[in-house]
C-alpha positions in Angstrom: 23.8 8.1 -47.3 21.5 5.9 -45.4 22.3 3.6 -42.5 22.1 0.2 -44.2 24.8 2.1 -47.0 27.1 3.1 -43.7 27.1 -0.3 -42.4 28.1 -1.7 -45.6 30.5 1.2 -46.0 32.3 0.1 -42.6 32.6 -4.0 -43.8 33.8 -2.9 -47.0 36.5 -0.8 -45.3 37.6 -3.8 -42.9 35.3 -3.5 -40.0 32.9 -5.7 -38.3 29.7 -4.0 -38.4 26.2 -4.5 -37.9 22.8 -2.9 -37.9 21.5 -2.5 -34.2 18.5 -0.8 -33.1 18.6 1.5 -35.9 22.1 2.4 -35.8 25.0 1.6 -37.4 27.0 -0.1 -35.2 31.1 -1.1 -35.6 32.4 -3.6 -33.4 35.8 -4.1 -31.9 37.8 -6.4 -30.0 40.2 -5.2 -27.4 40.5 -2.4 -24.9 40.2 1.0 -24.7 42.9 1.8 -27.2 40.8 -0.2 -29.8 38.1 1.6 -29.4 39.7 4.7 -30.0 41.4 3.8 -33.0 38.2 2.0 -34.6 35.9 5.4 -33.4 39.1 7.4 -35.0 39.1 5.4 -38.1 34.9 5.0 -38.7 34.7 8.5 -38.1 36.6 9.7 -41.0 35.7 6.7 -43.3 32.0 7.7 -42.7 32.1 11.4 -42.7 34.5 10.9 -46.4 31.8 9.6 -47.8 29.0 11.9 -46.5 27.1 10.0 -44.2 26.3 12.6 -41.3 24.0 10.4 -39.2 24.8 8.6 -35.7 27.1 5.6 -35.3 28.5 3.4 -32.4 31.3 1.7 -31.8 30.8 -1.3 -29.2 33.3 -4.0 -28.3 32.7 -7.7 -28.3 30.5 -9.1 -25.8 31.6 -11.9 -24.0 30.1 -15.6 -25.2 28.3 -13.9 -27.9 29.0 -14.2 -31.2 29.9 -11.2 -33.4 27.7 -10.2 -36.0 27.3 -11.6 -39.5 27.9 -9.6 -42.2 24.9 -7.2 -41.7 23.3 -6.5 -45.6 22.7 -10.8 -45.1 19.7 -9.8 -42.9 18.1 -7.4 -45.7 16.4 -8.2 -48.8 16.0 -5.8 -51.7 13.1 -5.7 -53.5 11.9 -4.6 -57.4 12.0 -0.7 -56.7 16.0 -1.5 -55.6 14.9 -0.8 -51.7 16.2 -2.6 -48.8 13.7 -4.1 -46.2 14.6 -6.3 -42.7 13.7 -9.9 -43.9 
């Protein structure tokens, strides 16, 4: 599975998610506690459906905005591939 199909994979399945710095990244709000349970709950979502790459887990930061869905910044061309816009 490739990292743009893992980020979709985590919105699909609830989560905030985004693609940053070439790494599929789900994003939380809370404490520590969230981000455990989100880590808990990406893990097994992503290794269910066979992506084996690296992940992150972050929390919000403070006055900035949490990311947009993340597939909005990629644009598919003829061949069906997915390239940054």
């Amino acid at each position: 599975m490739e990292k743009e199909n893992a980020v979709r994979l985590l919105e699909k399945n609830g989560f905030t998610a985004a693609f940053e710095s070439g790494v599929p990244m789900a994003v939380y709000e809370g404490g520590e506690k969230e981000m455990n349970d989100t880590y808990e709950k990406a893990v097994r979502i992503l290794r269910d459906n066979g992506y084996m790459g690296s992940f992150g887990v972050r929390g919000a930061a403070k006055g900035k905005l949490l990311p947009k869905a993340s597939y909005a910044s990629f644009k598919e061309n003829n061949d069906g591939q997915l390239s940054f816009i």
